[in-house]
C-alpha positions as YAML, in Angstrom:
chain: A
units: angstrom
residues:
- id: 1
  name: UNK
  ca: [-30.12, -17.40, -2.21]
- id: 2
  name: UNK
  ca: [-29.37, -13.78, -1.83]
- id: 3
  name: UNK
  ca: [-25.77, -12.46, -1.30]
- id: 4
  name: UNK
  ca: [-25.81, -12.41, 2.18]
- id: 5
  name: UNK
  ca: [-26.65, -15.85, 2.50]
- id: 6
  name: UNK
  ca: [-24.41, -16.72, 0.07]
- id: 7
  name: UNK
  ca: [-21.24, -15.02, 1.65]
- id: 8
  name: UNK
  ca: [-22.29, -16.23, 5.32]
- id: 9
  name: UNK
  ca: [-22.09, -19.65, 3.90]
- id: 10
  name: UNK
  ca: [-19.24, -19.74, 1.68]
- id: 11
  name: UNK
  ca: [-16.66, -17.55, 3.40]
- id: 12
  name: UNK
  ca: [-15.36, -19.89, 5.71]
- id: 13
  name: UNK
  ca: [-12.86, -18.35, 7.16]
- id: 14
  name: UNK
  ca: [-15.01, -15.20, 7.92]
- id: 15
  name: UNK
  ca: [-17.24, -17.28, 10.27]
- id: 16
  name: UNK
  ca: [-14.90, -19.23, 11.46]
- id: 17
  name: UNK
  ca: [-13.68, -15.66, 12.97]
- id: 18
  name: UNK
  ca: [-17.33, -15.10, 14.31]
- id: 19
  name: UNK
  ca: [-17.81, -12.50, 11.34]
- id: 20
  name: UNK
  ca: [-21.25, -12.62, 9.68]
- id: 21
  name: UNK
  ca: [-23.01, -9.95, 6.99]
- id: 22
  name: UNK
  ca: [-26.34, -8.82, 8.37]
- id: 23
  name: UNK
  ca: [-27.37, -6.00, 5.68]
- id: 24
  name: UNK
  ca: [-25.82, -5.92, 1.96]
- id: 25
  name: UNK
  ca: [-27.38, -3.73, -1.09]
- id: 26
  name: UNK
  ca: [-25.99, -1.84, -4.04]
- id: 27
  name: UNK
  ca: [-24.76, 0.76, -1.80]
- id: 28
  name: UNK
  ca: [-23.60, -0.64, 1.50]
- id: 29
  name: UNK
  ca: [-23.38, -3.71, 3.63]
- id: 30
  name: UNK
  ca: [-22.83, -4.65, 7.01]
- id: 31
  name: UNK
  ca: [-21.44, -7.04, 9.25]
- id: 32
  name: UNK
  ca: [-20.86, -7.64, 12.82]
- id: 33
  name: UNK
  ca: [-18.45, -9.35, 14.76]
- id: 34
  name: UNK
  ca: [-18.49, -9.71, 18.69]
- id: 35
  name: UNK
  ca: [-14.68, -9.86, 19.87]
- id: 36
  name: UNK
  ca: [-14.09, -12.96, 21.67]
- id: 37
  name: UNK
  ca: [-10.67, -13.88, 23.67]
- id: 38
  name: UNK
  ca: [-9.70, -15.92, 20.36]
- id: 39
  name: UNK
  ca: [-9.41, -12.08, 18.50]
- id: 40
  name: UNK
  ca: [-7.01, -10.64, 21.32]
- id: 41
  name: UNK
  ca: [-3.47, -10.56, 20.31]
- id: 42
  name: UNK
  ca: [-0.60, -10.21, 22.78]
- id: 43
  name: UNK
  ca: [-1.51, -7.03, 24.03]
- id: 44
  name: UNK
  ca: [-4.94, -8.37, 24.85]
- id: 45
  name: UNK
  ca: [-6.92, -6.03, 22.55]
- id: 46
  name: UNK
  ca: [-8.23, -7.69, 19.46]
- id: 47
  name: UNK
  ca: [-5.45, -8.17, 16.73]
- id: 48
  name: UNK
  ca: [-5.14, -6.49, 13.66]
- id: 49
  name: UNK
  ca: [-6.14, -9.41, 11.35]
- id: 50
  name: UNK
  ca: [-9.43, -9.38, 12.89]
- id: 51
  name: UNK
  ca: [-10.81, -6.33, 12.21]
- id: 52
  name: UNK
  ca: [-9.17, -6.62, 8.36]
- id: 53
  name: UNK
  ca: [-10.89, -10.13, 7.97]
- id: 54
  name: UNK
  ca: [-14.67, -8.69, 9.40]
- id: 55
  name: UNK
  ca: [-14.30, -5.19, 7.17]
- id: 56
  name: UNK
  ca: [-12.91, -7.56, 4.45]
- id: 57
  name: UNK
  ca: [-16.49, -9.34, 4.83]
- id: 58
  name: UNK
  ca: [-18.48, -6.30, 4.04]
- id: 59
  name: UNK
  ca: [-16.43, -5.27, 1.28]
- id: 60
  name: UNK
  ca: [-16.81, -8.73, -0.28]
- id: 61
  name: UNK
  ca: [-21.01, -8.31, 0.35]
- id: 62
  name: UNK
  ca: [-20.83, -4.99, -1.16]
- id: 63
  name: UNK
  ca: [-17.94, -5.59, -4.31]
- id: 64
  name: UNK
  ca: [-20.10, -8.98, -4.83]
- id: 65
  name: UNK
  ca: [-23.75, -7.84, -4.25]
- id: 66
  name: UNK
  ca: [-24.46, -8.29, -8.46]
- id: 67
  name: UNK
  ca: [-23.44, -11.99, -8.30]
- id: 68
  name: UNK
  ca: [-20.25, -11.80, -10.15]
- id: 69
  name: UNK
  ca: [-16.90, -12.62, -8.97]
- id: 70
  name: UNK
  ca: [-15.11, -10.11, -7.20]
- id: 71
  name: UNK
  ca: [-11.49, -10.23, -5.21]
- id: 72
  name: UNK
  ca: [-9.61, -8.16, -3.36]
- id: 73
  name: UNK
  ca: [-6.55, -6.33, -5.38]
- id: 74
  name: UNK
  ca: [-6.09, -3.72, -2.86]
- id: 75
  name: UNK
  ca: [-6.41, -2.78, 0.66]
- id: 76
  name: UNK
  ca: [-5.55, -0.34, 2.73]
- id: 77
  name: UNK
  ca: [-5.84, -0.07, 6.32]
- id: 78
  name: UNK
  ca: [-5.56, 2.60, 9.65]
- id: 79
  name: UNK
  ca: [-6.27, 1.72, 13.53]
- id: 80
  name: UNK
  ca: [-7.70, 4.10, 15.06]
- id: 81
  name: UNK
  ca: [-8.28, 3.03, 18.36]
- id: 82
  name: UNK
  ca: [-8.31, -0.94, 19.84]
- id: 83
  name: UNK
  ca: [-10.90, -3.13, 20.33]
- id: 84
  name: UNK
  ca: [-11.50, -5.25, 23.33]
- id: 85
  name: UNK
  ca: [-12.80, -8.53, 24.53]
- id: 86
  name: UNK
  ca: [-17.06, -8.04, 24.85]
- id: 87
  name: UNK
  ca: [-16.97, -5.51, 22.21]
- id: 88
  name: UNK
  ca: [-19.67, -5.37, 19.05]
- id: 89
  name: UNK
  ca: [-17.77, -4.40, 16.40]
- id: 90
  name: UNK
  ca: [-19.73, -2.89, 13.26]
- id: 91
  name: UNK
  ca: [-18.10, -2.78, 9.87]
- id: 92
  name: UNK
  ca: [-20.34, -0.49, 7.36]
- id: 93
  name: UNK
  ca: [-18.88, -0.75, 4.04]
- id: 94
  name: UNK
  ca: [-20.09, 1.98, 1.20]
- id: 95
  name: UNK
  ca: [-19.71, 1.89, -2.32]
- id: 96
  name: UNK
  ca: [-17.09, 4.62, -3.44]
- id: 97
  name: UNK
  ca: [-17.20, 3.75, -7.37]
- id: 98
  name: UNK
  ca: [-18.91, 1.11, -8.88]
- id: 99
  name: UNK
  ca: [-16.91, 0.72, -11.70]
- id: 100
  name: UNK
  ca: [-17.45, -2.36, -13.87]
- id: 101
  name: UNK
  ca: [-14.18, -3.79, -13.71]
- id: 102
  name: UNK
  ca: [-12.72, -2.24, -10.45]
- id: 103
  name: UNK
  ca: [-14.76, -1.07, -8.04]
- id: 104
  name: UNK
  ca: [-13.60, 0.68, -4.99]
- id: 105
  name: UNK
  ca: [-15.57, 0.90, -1.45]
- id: 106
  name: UNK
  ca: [-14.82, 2.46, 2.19]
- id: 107
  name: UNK
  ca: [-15.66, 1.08, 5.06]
- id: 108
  name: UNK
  ca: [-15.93, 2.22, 8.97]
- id: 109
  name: UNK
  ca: [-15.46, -0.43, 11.73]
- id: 110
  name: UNK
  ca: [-16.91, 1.19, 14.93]
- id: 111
  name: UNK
  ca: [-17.75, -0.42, 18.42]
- id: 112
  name: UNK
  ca: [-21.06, -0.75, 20.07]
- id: 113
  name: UNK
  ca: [-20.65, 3.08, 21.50]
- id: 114
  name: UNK
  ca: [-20.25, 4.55, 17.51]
- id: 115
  name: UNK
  ca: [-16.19, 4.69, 18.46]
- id: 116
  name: UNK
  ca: [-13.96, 4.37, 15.61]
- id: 117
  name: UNK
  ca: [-12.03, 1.21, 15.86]
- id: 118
  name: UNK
  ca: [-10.19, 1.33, 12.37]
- id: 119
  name: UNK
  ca: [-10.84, 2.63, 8.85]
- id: 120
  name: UNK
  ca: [-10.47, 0.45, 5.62]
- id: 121
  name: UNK
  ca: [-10.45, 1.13, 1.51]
- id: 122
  name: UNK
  ca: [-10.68, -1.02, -0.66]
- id: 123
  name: UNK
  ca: [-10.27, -1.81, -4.78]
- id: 124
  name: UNK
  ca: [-11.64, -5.42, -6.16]
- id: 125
  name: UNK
  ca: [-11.85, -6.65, -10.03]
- id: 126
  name: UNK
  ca: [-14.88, -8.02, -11.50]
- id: 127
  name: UNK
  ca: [-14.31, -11.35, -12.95]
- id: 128
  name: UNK
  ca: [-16.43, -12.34, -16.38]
- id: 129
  name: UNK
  ca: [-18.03, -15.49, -13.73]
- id: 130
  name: UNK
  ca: [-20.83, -15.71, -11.42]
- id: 131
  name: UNK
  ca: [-20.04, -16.11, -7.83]
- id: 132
  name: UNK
  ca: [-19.82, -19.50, -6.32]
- id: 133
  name: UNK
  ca: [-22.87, -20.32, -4.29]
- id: 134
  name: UNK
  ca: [-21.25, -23.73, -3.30]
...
């Protein structure tokens, strides 16, 4: 099983949010989400924790792509613009260093018309295990 398999199966809580990698290698990876009305918030555009958990995905697919154990140690992220129900939302994640230990990545979240819809960084550490496939 490749990495994108992998990830699609085992991160629950990213499918469960309709979130799903369609592209991974050593320097980016990609994954789509369509925004349903389960994403809007009160405002009715699509809320916040959203788009974090679907660029979060294509971090993990890129931080992970070796087959060791990566998390999440920091995160940073900036709306741009909102997201609404029908949208295609693209998160493109590229590898900013590929340090051994803590790697660090960028990733763009755009709509189906190329519009910015936020803009997230991230920093993971490399754990001395494989990655889960279970």
């Amino acid at each position: 099983m490749n990495i994108q398999e992998i990830l699609n199966k085992t991160d629950r809580f990213a499918a469960h949010a309709g979130c799903q990698i369609t592209e991974v290698d050593e320097q980016h990876a990609v994954a789509v989400m369509t925004v349903t009305n389960e994403h809007l918030n009160g405002g009715n555009v699509c809320q916040g924790g959203a788009l974090f958990t679907l660029a979060d995905l294509a971090i993990a697919a890129l931080m992970n792509v070796r087959g060791q154990l990566t998390f999440g140690i920091h995160n940073s992220i900036m709306f741009v613009s909102s997201a609404r129900e029908g949208d295609v939302l693209t998160a493109e994640a590229v590898s900013i260093s590929d340090h051994h230990k803590i790697p660090s990545v960028e990733v763009r979240v755009t709509s189906q018309d190329n519009r910015l819809i936020c803009h997230v960084t991230g920093m993971g550490y490399r754990k001395a295990v494989q990655l889960p496939t279970e």
